[in-house]
C-alpha positions as a printed Julia matrix, in Angstrom:
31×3 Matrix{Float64}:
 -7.73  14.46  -31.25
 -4.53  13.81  -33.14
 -2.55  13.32  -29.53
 -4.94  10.4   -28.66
 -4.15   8.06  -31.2
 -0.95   6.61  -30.24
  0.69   6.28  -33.79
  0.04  10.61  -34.15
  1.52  10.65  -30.65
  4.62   9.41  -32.13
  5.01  12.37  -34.7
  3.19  14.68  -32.1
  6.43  13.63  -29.0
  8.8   14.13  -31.72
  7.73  17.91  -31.94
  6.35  18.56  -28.92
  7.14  17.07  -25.0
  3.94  14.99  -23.71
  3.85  17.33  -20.39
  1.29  19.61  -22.62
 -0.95  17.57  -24.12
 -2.62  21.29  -25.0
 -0.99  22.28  -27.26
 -3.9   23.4   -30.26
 -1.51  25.96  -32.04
  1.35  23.46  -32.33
 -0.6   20.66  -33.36
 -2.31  22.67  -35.97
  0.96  24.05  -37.09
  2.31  20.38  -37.99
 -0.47  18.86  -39.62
């Protein structure tokens, strides 16, 4: 998943808090 690699985590925090690590429809929405 794109929140498990820790350089996409960096883009992923910017967008969306790391409480939710859930978050299909926001990730997809980004990439």
């Amino acid at each position: 998943m794109a929140y498990e690699t820790p350089r996409e985590r960096t883009w992923y925090k910017m967008s969306v808090p790391d409480e939710k690590p859930m978050t299909a429809p926001r990730e997809r929405a980004i990439r």
